[in-house]
Phi, psi and omega in degrees: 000150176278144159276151176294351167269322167299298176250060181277312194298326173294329191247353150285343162273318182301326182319327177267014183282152158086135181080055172263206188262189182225076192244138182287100184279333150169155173062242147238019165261143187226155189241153173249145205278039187320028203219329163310314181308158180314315167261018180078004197207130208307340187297338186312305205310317226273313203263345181273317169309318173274308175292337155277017181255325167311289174335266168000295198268353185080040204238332177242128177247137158346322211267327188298170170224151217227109213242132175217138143296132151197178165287339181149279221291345169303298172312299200313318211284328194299334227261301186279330176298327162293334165295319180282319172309316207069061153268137158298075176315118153237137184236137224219105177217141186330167173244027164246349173287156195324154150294316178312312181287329173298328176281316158322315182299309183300313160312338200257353193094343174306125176282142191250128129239154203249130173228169179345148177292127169078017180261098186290298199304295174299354171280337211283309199278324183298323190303320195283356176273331205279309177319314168290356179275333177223207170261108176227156172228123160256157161303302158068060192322312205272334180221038193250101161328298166328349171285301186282332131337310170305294175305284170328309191256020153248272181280330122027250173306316191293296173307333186277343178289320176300310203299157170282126165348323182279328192279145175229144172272086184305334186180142168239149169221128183230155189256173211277153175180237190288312204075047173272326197271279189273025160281349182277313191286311147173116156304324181269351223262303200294328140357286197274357156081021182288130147294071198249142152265129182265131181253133176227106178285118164219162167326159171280000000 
């Protein structure tokens, strides 16, 4: 079980998760600002929402270690929420992704292990090897309901309050990763009976 001293440091980074801003970038197109979350990336909202939901039901213990595939904003965000838990991290990523998100996650404590370039599946099947070896808990970014979820009862909910009342949200565009952010948006967007076209930016 946690003591309220084990997550005092966690729930003092979520607090800063979330809410960020809505700035109008000329006319009526506006960017909403991720870069405001703690580790700079919309990923905070995904890993702070699943995990403090683990905690809750008991599904992540003081005693487990904690295992993920990702390209990097996933690890990053991962990386510092097991650092406030005092958790152990292994982050399990292409080896062709940045030096940098590795030396972030690592400054965060993370163990890096590396698979083929640009092989998403085999970082996917090593996570899932690392998991069966012990007591490891993942997040289980890429097939866990809960990202979209996350994104719906947030980031979601946060743009239609920011947006102005006179504007109706004609498109949205979001860029590609789990597809969490927008199938969460929307989801809410068909919810709220808004015409909005959701757009998804990926790499050629």
């Amino acid at each position: 079980m946690w003591s309220n001293e084990q997550l005092r440091p966690f729930w003092a980074w979520s607090q800063c998760v979330g809410k960020t801003p809505l700035m109008q970038l000329s006319g009526n197109l506006f960017g909403k600002l991720e870069t405001y979350n703690p580790t700079g990336s919309i990923k905070d909202r995904v890993i702070q929402f699943i995990l403090s939901r683990a905690i809750k039901r008991g599904e992540l213990t003081p005693e487990m270690k904690v295992v993920e595939a990702t390209s990097g904003n996933t690890g990053i965000s991962l990386s510092a929420a097991c650092a406030s838990l005092g958790l152990e991290c292994t982050i399990v990523m292409p080896s062709d992704m940045s030096q940098e998100r590795s030396d972030f996650m690592q400054r965060f404590g993370a163990r890096i292990v590396k698979s083929d370039p640009s092989d998403f599946n085999q970082a996917i099947e090593t996570r899932n090897e690392i998991i069966a070896s012990g007591d490891y808990w993942s997040p289980m970014q890429f097939e866990n309901r809960q990202n979209i979820d996350c994104h719906r009862g947030t980031t979601a909910k946060e743009i239609f309050e920011q947006i102005p009342t006179s504007t109706s949200i004609s498109a949205f565009f979001s860029g590609a990763g789990t597809g969490g952010t927008i199938m969460g948006f929307r989801e809410a967007c068909i919810h709220q009976g808004a015409n909005t076209k959701c757009i998804l930016v990926k790499p050629d």
